[in-house]
Each structure stands twice: as C-alpha cells, then as structure tokens.
Phi, psi and omega in degrees: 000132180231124176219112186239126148200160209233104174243151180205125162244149160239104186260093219241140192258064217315327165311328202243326198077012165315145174215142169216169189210132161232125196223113213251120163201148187206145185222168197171127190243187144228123186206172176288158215178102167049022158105022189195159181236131218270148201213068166281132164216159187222135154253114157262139167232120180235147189220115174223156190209153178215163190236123173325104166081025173210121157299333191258352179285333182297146153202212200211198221125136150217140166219161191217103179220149206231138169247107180244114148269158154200133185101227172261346201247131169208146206226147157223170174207142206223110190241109161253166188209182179172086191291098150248181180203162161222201213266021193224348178194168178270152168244134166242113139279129183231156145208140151238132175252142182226140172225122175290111201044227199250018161295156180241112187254350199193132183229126197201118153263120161265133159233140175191152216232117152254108157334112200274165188247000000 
C-alpha cells in the first residue's frame, strides 16, 4: 500500500503585497518485513514568501519529517529550516529533532549569517 499526495498554493495579500506559496507533499508504504509489517511515511511542507517591491522581505520555511515503524517500535525525525535576509546578509536556521515512540533522543540547532556579496 502507497499514500501519496501532492498540493500546492499561491496567495497575494492584495492590501499589503505579501504573496506567499506553500507547497505540501507526502508518501508513504506499508509492507511485509521480517514477519511484521513495516510503515514509512514523509511530509514535506516549503512555505516561501516575499513582499511586492522589497527583495530583502523573502524567506523560506521548510519542514521535513519522515516516520518509520514496525512492530512495537517506532521512530521519527523532524528537520525544520528557515532562510531569511536583509540588505547586508543571508540567516540561516535548522534544527533537527529525532524520537524514539514520543521520546525526543536527539536535538541541534544550527544558526549562522552569510554575508551578502
């Protein structure tokens, strides 16, 4: 069994000039496996937005989280991220988190500023 789906929006705030786009997707099986049946699913979601006539206004969101169970045992991990600028640099944010059943085992943040050229 495979459960797919694919979405996509664009949306302009006519009052303000916001225009933003989000673009939704997710897959997933189920199958046999060592005598037991095995589950994978993924979501992705980019959510990116800019403002009419200003360039330094962009940014970007992303999240990604992918689940894998069988059995009794089940695990995921869930990686966001998030690019904003002004007129002198790039921001970068990440974090990934990973959990064993709904324990959280593992946590990171990165941050770091790229210099515009």
């Amino acid at each position: 069994m495979v459960d797919e789906f694919e979405t996509g929006t664009n949306t302009r705030d006519l009052a303000t000039g916001q225009v933003t786009t989000v673009h939704d997707s997710a897959t997933g099986y189920e199958r046999e496996e060592l005598g037991e049946r095995m589950r994978y699913h993924s979501h992705e979601r980019d959510i990116f937005g800019i403002l009419d006539g200003d360039p330094t206004s962009a940014t970007v969101r992303t999240e990604r989280r992918i689940q894998l169970s069988r059995g009794d045992w089940h695990t995921s991990v869930v990686a966001t991220g998030e690019i904003t600028c002004d007129k002198d640099a790039f921001y970068v944010n990440t974090e990934l988190k990973t959990f064993l059943g709904d324990r959280q085992i593992f946590h990171r943040d990165w941050r770091f500023t790229i210099r515009a050229i």
